[in-house]
PDB file as gemmi writes it, atoms N, CA and C in Angstrom:
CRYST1    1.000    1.000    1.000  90.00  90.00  90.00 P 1                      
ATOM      1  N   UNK A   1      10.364  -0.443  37.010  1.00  0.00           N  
ATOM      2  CA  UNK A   1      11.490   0.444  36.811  1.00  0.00           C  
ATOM      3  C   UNK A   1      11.010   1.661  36.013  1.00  0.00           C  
ATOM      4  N   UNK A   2      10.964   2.905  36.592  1.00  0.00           N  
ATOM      5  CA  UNK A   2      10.398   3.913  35.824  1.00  0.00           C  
ATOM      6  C   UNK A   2      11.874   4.423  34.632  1.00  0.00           C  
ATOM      7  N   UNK A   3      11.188   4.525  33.566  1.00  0.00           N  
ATOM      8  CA  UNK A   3      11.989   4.846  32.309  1.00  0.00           C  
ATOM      9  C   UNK A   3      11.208   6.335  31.505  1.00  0.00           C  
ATOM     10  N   UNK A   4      12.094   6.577  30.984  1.00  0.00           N  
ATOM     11  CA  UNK A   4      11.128   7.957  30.021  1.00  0.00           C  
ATOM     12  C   UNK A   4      10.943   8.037  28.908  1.00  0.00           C  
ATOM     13  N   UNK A   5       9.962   8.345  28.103  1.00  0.00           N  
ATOM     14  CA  UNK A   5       9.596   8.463  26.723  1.00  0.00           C  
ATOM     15  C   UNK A   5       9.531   9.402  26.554  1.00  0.00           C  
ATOM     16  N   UNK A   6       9.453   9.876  25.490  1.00  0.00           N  
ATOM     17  CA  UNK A   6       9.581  11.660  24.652  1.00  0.00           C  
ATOM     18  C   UNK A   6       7.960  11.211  23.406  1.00  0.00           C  
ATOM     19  N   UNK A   7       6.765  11.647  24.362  1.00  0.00           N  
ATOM     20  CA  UNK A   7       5.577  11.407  23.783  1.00  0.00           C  
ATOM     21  C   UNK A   7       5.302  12.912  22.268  1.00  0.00           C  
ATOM     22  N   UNK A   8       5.040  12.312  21.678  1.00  0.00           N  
ATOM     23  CA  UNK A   8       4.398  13.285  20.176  1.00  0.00           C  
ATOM     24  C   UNK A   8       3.239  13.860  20.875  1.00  0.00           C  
ATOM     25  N   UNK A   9       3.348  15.640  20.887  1.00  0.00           N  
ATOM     26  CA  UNK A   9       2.308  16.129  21.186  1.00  0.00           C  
ATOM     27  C   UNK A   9       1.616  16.874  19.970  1.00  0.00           C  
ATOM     28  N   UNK A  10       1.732  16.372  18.860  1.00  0.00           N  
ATOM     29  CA  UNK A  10       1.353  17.760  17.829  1.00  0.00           C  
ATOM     30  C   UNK A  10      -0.178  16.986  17.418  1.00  0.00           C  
ATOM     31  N   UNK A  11      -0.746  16.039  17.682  1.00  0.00           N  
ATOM     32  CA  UNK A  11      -2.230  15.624  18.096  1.00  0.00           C  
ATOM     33  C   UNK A  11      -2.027  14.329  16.962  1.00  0.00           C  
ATOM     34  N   UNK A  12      -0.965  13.456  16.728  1.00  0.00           N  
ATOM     35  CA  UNK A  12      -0.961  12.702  15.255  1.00  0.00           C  
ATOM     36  C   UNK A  12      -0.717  11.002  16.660  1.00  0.00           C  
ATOM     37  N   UNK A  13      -0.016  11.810  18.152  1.00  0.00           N  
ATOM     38  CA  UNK A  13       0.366  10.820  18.600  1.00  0.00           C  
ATOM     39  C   UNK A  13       1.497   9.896  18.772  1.00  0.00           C  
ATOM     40  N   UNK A  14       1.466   9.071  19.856  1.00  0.00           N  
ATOM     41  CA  UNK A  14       2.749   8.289  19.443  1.00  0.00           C  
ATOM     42  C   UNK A  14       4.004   8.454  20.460  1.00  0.00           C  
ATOM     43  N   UNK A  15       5.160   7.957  20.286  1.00  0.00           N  
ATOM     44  CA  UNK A  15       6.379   7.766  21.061  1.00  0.00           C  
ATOM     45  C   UNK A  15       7.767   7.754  20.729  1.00  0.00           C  
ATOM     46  N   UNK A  16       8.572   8.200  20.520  1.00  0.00           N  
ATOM     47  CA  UNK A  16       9.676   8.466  19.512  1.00  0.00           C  
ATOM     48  C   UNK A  16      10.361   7.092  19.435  1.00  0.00           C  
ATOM     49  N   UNK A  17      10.727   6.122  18.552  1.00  0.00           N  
ATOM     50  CA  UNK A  17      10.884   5.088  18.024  1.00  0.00           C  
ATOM     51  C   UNK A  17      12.702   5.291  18.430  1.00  0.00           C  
ATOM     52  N   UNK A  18      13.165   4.134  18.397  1.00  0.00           N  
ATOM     53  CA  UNK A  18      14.391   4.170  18.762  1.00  0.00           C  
ATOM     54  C   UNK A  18      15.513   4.017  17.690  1.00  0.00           C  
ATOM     55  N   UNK A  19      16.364   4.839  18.033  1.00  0.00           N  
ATOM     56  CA  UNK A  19      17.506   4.735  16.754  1.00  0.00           C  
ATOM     57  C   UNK A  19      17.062   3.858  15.622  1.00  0.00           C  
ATOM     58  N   UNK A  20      17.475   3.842  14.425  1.00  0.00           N  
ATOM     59  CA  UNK A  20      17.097   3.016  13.549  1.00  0.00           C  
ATOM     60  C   UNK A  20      16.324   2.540  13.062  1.00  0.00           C  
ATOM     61  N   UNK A  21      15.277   3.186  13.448  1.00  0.00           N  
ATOM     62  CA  UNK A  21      13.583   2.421  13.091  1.00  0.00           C  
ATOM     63  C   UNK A  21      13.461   2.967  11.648  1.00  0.00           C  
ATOM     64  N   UNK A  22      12.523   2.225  11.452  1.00  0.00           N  
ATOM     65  CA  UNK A  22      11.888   2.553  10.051  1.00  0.00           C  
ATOM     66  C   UNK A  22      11.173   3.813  10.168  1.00  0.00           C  
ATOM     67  N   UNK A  23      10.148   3.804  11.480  1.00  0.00           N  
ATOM     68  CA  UNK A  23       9.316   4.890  11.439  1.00  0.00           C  
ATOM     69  C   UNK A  23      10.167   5.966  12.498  1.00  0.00           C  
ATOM     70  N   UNK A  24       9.454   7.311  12.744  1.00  0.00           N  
ATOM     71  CA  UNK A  24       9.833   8.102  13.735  1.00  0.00           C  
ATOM     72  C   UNK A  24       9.203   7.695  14.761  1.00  0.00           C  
ATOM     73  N   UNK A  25       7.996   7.455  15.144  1.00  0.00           N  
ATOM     74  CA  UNK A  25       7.113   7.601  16.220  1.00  0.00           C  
ATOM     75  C   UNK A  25       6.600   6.143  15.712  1.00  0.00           C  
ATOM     76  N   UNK A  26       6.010   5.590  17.418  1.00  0.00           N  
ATOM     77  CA  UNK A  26       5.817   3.829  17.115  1.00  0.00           C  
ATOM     78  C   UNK A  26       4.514   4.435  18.409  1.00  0.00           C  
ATOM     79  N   UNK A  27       3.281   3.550  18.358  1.00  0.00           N  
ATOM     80  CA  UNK A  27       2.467   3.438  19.578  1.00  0.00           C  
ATOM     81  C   UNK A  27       2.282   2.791  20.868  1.00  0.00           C  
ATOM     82  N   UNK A  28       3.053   1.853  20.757  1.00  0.00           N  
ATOM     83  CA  UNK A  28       3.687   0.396  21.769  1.00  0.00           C  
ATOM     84  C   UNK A  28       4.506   1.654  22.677  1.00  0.00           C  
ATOM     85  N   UNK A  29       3.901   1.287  23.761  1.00  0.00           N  
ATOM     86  CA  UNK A  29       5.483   2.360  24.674  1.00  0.00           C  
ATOM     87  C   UNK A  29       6.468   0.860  24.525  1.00  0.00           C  
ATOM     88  N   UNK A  30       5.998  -0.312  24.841  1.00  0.00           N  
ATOM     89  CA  UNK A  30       7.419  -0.917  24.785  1.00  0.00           C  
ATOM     90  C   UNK A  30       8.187  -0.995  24.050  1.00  0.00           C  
ATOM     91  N   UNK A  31       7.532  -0.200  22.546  1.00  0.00           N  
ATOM     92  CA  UNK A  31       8.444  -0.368  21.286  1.00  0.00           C  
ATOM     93  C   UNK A  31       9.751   0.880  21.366  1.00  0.00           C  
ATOM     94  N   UNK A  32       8.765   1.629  22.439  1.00  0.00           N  
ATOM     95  CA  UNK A  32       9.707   3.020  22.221  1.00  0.00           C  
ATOM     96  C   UNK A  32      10.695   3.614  23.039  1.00  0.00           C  
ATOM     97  N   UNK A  33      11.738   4.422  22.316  1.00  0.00           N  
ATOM     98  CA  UNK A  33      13.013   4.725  22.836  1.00  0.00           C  
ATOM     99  C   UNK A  33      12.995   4.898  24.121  1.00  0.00           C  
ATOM    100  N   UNK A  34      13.820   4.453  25.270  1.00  0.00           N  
ATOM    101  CA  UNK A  34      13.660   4.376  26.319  1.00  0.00           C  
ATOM    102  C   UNK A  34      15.126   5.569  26.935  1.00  0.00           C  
ATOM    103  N   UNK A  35      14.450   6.198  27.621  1.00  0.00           N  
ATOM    104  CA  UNK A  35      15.709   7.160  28.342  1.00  0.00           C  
ATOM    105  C   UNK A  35      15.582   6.759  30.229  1.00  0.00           C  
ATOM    106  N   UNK A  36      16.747   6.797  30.830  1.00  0.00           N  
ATOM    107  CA  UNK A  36      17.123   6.038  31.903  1.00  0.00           C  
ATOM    108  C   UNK A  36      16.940   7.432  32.787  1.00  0.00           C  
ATOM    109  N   UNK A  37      16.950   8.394  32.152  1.00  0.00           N  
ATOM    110  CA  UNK A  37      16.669   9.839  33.276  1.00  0.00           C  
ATOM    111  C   UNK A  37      16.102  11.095  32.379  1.00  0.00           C  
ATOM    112  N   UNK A  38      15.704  11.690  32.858  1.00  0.00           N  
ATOM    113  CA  UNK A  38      14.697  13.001  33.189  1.00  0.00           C  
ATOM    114  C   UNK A  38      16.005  13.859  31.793  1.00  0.00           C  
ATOM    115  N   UNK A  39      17.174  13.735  32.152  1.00  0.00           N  
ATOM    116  CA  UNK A  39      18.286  14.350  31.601  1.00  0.00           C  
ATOM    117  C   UNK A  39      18.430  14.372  30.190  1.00  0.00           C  
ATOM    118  N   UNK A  40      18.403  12.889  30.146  1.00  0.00           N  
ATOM    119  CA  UNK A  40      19.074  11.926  28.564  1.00  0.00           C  
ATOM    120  C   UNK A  40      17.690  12.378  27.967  1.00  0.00           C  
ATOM    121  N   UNK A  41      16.399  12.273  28.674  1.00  0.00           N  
ATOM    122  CA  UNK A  41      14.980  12.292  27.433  1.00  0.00           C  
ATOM    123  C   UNK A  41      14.750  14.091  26.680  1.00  0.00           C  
ATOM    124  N   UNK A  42      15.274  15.136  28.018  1.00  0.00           N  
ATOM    125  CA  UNK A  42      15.748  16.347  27.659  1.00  0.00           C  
ATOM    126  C   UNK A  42      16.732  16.354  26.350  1.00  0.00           C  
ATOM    127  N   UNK A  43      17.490  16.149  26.617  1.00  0.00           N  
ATOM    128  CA  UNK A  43      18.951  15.859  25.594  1.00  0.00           C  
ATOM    129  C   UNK A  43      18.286  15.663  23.910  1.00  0.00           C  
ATOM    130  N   UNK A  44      17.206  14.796  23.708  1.00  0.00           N  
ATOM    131  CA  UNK A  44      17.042  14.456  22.649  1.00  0.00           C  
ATOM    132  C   UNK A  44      15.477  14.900  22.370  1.00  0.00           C  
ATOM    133  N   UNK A  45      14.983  15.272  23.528  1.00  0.00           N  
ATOM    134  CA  UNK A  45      13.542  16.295  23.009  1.00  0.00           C  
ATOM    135  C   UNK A  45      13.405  17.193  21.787  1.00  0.00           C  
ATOM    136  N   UNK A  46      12.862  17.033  21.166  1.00  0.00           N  
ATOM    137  CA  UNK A  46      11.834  18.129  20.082  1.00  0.00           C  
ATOM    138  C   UNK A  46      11.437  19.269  20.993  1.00  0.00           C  
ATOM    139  N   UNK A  47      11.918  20.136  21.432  1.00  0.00           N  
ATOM    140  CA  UNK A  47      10.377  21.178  22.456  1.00  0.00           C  
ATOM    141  C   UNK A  47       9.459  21.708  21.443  1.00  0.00           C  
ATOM    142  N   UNK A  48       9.751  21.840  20.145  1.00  0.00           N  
ATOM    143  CA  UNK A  48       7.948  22.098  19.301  1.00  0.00           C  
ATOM    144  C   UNK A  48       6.859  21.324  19.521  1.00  0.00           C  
ATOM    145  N   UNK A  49       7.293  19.662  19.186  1.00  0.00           N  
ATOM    146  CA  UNK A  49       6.105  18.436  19.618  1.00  0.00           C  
ATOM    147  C   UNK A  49       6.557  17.376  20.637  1.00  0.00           C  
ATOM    148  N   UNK A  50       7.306  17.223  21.277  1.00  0.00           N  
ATOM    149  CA  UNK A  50       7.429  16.446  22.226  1.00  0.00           C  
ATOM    150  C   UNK A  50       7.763  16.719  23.827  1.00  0.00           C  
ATOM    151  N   UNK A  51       6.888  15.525  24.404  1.00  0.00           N  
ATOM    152  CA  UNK A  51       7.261  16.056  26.489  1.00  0.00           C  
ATOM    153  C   UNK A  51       7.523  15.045  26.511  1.00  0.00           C  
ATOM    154  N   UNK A  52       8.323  14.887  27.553  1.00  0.00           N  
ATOM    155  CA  UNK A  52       8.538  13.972  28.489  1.00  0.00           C  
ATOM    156  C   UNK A  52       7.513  13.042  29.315  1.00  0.00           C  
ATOM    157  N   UNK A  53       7.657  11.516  29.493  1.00  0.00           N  
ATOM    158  CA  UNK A  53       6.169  10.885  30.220  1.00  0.00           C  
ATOM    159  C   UNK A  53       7.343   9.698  30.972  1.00  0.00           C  
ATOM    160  N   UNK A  54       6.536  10.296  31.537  1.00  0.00           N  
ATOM    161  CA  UNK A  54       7.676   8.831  32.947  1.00  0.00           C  
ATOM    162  C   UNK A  54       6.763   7.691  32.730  1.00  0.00           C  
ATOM    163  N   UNK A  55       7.451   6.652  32.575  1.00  0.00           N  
ATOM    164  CA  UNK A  55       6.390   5.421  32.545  1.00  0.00           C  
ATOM    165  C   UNK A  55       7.061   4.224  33.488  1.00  0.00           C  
ATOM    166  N   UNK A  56       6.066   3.423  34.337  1.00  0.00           N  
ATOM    167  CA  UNK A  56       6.622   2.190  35.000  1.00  0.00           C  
ATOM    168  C   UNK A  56       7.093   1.052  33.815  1.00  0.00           C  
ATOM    169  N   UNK A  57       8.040   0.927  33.445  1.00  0.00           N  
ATOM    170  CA  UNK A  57       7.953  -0.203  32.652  1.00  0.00           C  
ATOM    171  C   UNK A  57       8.483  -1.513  33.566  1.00  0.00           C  
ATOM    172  N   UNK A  58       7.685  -2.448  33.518  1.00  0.00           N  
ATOM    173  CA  UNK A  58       8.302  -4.417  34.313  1.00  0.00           C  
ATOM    174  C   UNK A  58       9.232  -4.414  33.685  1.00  0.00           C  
ATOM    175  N   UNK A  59      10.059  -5.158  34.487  1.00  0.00           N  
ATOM    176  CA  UNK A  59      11.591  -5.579  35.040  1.00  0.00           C  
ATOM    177  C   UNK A  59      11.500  -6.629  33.402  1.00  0.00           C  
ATOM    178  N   UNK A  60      10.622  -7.473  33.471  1.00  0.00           N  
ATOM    179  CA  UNK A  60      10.170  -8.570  32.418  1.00  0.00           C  
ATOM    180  C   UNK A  60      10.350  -7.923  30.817  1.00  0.00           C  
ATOM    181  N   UNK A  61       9.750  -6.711  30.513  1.00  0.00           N  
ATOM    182  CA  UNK A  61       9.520  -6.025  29.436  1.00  0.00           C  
ATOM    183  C   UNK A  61      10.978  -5.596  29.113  1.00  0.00           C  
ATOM    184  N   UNK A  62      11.904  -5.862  29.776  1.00  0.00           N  
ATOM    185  CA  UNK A  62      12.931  -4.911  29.490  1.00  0.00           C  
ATOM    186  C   UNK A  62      14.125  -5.479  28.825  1.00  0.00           C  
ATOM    187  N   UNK A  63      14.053  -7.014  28.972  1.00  0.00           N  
ATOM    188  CA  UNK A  63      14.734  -8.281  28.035  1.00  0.00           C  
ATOM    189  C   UNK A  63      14.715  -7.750  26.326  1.00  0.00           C  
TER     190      UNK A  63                                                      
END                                                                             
């Protein structure tokens, strides 16, 4: 199921962590905030340090 992440580009790395985290940015894509379209990952982008990365995530990972 392709999902989207909002990847840290300012060279430190990383994946924007989901509501409530302790940290901002986590390295696990499975740890990280997941957007269901192209739209919603826009919506909550940084455009100074963050793009958009389409990722396949398993059906399994998503429990």
């Amino acid at each position: 199921m392709i999902r989207y992440l909002l990847k840290r580009t300012d060279g430190r790395g990383g994946y924007v962590a989901p509501a409530g985290s302790a940290r901002s940015y986590v390295h696990d894509t499975l740890k990280a905030r997941r957007f269901p379209t192209i739209a919603a990952a826009e919506a909550e982008r940084c455009p100074v340090n963050e793009t958009i990365v389409p990722v396949d995530i398993p059906f399994s990972a998503l429990a």
